[in-house]
Backbone as a printed PyTorch tensor [residue, N CA C, xyz], in Angstrom:
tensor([[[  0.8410,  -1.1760,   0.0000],
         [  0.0000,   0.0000,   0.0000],
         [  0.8820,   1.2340,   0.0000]],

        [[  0.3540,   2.2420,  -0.5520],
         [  1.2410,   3.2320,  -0.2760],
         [  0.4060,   4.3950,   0.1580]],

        [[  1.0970,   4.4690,   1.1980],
         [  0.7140,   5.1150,   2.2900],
         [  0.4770,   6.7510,   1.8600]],

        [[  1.5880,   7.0570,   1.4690],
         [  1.0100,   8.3730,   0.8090],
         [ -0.2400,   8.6850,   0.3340]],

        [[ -0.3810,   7.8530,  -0.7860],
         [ -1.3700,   8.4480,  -1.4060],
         [ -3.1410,   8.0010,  -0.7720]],

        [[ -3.0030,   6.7150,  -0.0610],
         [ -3.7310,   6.0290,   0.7470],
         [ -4.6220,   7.6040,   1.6300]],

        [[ -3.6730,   8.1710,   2.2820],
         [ -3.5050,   9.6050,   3.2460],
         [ -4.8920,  10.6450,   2.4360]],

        [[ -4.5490,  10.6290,   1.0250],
         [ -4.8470,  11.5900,   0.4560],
         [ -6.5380,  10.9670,   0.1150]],

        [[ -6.8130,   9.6100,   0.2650],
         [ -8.2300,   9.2880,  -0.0130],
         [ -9.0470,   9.5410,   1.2940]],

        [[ -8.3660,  10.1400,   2.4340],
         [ -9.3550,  10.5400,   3.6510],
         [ -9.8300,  11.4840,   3.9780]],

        [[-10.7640,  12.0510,   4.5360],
         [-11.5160,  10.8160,   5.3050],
         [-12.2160,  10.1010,   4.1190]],

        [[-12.4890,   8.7090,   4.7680],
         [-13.4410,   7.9750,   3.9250],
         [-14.5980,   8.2950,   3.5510]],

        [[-15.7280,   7.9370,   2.7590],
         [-16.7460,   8.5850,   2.1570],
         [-17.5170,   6.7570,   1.6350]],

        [[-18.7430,   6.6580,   2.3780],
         [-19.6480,   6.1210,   2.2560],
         [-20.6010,   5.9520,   0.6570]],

        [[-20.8550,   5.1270,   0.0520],
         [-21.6180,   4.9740,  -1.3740],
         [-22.7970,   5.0990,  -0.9410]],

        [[-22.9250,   4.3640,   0.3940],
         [-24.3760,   3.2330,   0.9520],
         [-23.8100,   3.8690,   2.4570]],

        [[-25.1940,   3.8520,   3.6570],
         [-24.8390,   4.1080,   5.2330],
         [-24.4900,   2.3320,   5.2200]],

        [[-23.6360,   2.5480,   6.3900],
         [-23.7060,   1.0160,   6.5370],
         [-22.7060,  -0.0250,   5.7380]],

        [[-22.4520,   0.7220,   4.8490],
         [-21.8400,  -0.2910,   4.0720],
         [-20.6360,  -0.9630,   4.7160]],

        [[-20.0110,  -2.0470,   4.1620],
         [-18.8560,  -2.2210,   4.7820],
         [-17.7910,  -2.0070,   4.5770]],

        [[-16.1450,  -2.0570,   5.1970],
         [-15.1780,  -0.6320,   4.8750],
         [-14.4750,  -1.2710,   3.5010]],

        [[-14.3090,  -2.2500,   3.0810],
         [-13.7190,  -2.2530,   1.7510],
         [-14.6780,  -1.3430,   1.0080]],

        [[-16.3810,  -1.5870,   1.0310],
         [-17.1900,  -0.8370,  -0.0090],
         [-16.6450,   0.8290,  -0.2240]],

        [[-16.4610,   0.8320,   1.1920],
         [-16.3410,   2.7540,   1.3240],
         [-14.6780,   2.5960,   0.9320]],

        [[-13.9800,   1.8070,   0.8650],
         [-12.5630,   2.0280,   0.5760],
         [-12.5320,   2.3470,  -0.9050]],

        [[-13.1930,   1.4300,  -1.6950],
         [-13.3530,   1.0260,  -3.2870],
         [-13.6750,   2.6590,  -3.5560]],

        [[-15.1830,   2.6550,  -2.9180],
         [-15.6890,   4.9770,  -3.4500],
         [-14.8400,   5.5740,  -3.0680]],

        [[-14.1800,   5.9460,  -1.9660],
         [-13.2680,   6.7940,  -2.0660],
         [-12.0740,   7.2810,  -3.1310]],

        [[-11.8310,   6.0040,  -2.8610],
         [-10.4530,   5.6160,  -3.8300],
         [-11.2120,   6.3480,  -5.6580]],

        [[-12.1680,   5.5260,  -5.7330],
         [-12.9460,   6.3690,  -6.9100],
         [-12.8760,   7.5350,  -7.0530]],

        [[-13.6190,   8.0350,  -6.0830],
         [-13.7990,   9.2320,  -5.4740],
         [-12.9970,  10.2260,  -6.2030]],

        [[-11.5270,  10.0830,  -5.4990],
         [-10.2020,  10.3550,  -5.6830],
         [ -9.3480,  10.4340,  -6.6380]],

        [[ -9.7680,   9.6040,  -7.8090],
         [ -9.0940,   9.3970,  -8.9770],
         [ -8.0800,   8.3750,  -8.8540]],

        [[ -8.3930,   7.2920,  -7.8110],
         [ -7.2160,   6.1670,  -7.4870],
         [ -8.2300,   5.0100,  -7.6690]],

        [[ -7.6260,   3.9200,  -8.0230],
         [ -8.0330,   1.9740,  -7.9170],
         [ -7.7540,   1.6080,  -6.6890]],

        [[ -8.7680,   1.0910,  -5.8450],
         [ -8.1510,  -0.1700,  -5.2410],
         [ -7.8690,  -1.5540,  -5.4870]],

        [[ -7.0420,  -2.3690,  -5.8470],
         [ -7.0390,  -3.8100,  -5.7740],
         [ -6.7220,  -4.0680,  -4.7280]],

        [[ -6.7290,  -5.8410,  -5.0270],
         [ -7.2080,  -6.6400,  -3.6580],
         [ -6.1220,  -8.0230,  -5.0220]],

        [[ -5.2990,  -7.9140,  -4.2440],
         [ -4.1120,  -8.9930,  -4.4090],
         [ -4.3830, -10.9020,  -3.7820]],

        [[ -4.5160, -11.5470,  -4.9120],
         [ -4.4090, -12.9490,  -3.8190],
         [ -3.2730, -14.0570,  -4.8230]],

        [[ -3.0520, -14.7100,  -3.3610],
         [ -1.9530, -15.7820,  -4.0460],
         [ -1.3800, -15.7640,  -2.3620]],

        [[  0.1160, -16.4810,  -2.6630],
         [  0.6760, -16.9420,  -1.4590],
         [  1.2180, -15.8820,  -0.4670]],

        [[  1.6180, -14.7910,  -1.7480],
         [  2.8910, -14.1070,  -0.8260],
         [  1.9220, -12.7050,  -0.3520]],

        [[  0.1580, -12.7840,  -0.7050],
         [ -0.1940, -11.8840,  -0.4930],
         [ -1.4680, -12.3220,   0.1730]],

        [[ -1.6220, -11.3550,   1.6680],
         [ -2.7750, -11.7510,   1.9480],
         [ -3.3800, -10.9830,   2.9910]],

        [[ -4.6970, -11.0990,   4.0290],
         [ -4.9650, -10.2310,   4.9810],
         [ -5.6830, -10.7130,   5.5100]],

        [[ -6.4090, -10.1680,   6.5770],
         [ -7.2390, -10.9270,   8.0270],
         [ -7.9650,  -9.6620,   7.7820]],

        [[ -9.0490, -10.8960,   8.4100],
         [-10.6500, -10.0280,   7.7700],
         [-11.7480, -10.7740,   9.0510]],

        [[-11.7580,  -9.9380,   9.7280],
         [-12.4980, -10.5360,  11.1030],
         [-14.5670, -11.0330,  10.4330]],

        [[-14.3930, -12.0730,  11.1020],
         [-16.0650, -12.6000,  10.6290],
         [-16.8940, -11.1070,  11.6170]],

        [[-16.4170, -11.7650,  12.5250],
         [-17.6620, -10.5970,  13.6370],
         [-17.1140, -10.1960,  14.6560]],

        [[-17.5180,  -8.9700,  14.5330],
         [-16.8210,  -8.3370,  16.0140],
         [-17.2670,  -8.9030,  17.3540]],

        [[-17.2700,  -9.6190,  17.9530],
         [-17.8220, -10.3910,  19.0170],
         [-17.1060,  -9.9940,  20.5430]],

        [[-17.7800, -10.6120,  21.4240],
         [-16.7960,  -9.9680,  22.5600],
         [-15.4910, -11.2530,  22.7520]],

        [[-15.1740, -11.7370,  22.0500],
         [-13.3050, -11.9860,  22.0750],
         [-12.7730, -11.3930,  21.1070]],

        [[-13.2660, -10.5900,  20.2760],
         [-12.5840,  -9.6550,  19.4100],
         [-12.3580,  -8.4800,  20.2410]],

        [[-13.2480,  -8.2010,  20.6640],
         [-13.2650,  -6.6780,  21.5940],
         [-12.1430,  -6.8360,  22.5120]],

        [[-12.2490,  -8.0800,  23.3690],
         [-11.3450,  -8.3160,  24.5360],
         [-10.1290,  -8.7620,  24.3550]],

        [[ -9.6450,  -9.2190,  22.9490],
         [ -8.0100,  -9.6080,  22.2900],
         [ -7.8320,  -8.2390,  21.3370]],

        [[ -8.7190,  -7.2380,  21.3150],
         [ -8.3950,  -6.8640,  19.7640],
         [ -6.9750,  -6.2270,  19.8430]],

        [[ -6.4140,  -5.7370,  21.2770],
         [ -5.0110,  -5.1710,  21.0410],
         [ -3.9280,  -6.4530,  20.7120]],

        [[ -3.9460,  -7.4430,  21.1470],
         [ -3.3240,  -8.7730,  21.1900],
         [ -3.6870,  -9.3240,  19.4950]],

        [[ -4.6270,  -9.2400,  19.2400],
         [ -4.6790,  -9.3750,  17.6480],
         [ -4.0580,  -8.5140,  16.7210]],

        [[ -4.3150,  -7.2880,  17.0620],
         [ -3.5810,  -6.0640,  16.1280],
         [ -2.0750,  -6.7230,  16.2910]],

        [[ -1.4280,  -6.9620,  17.8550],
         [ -0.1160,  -7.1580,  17.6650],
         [  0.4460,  -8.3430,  16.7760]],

        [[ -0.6180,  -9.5270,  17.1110],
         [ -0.2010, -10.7040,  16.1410],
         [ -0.1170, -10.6100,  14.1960]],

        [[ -1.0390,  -9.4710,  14.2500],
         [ -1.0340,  -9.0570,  12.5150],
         [ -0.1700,  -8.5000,  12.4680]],

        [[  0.3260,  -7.2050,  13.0610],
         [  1.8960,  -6.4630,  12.7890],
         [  2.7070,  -7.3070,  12.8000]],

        [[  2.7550,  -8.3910,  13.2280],
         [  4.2450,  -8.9300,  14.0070],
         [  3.7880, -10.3100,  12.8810]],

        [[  3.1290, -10.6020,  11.7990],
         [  3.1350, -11.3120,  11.2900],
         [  2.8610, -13.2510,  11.7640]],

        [[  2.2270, -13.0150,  13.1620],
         [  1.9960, -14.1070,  13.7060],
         [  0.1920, -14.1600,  13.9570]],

        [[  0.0610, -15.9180,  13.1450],
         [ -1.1740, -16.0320,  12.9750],
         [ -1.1890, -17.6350,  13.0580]],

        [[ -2.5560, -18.1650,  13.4880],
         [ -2.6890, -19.8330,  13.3680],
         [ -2.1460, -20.2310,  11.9870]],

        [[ -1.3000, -21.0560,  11.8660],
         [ -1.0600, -22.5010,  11.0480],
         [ -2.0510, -22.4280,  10.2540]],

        [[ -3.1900, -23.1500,  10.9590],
         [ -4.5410, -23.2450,  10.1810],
         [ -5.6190, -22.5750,  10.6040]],

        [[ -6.0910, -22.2880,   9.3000],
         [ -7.3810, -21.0500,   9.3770],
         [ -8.8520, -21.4120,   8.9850]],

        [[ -9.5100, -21.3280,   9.8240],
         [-10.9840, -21.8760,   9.0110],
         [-11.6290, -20.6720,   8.3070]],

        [[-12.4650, -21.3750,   7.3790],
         [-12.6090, -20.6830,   5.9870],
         [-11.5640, -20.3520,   4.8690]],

        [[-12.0780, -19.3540,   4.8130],
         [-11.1920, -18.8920,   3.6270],
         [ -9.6070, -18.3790,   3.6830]],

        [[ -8.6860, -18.2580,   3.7310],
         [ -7.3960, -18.0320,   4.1440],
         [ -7.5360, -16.5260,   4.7060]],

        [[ -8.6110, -15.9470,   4.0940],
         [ -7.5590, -14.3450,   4.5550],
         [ -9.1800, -13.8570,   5.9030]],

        [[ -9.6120, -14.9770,   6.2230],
         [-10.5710, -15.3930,   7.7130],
         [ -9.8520, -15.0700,   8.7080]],

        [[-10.8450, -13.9750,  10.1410],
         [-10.2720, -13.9510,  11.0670],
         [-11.4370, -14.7120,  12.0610]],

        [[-11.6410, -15.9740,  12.3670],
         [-12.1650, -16.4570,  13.0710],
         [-12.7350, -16.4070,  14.2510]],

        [[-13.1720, -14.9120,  15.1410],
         [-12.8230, -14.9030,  17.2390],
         [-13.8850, -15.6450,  17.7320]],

        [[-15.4120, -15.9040,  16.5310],
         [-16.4780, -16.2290,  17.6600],
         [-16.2930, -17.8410,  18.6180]],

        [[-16.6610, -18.1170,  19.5670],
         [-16.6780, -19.2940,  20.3250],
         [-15.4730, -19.7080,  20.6690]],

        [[-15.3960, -20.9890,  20.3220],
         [-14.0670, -21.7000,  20.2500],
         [-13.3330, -21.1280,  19.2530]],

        [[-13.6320, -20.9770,  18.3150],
         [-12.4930, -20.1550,  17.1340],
         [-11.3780, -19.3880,  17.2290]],

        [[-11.7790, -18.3260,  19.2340],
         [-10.2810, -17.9560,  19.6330],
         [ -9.4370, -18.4000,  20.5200]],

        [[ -9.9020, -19.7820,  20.7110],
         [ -8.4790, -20.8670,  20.7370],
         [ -7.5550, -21.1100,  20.0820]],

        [[ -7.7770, -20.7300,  18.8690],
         [ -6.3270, -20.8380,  17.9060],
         [ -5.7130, -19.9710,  18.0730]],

        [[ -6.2490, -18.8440,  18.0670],
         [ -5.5250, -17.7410,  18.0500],
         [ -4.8440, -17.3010,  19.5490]],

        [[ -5.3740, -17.9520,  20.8110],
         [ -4.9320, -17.7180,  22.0880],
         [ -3.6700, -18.4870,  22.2230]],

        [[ -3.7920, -19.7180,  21.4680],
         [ -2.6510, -20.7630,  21.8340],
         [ -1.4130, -19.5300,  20.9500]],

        [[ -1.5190, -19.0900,  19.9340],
         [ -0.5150, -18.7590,  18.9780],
         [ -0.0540, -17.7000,  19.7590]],

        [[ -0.6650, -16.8420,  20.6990],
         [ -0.4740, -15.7080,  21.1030],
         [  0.4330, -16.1700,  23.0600]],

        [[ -0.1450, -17.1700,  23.2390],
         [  0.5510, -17.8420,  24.0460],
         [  2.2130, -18.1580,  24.1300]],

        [[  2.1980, -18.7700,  22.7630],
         [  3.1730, -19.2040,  22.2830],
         [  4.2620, -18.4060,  21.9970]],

        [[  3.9120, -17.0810,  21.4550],
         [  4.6250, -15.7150,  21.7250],
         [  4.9620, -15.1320,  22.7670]],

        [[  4.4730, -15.3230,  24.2230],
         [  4.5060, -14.7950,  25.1510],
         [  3.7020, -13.9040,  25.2850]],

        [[  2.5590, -13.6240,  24.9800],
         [  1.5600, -12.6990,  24.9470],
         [  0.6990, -12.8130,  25.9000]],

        [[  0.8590, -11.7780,  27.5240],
         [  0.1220, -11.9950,  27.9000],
         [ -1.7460, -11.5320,  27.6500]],

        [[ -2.2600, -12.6530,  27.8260],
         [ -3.6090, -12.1870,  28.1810],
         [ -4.4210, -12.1570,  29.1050]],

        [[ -5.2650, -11.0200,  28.7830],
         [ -6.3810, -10.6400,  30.0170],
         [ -7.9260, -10.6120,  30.0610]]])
């Protein structure tokens, strides 16, 4: 991404209320006179939370750190670029964050 010009599509700007933030990423970027793509294959990819739930709320700083820091479960249910927190689902992600030394609270 480049950040520069990324800067220059803000604030964001809504098509639809409600919509969701890739939608408002895509208009802006329009907006703006810029494209967004959306890259897939091995060496490219991203975490995309199902639902904000309350173990998202209650890891979300511990998650942000595991995405910067490039640490994520082995295996992912769904689709690869899936962020799994509801139920059991943030057991994977607790053990991995464990495993880092990450405390949690």
């Amino acid at each position: 991404m480049d950040v520069r010009r990324f800067r220059a599509c803000l604030p964001l700007k809504q098509a639809k209320p409600g919509e969701p933030l890739e939608n408002s990423l895509t208009h802006t970027c329009k907006l703006r006179g810029y494209q967004r793509w959306s890259m897939n294959g091995h060496a490219h990819w991203s975490i995309h939370p199902w639902r904000h739930d309350e173990n998202y709320v209650r890891y979300l700083d511990e998650l942000i750190w595991a995405v910067e820091n490039g640490v994520y479960p082995f295996t992912r249910t769904g689709f690869k670029w899936d962020m799994r927190t509801e139920g059991e689902h943030i057991n994977e992600w607790l053990a991995v964050l464990r495993k880092h030394g990450r405390a949690l609270g």
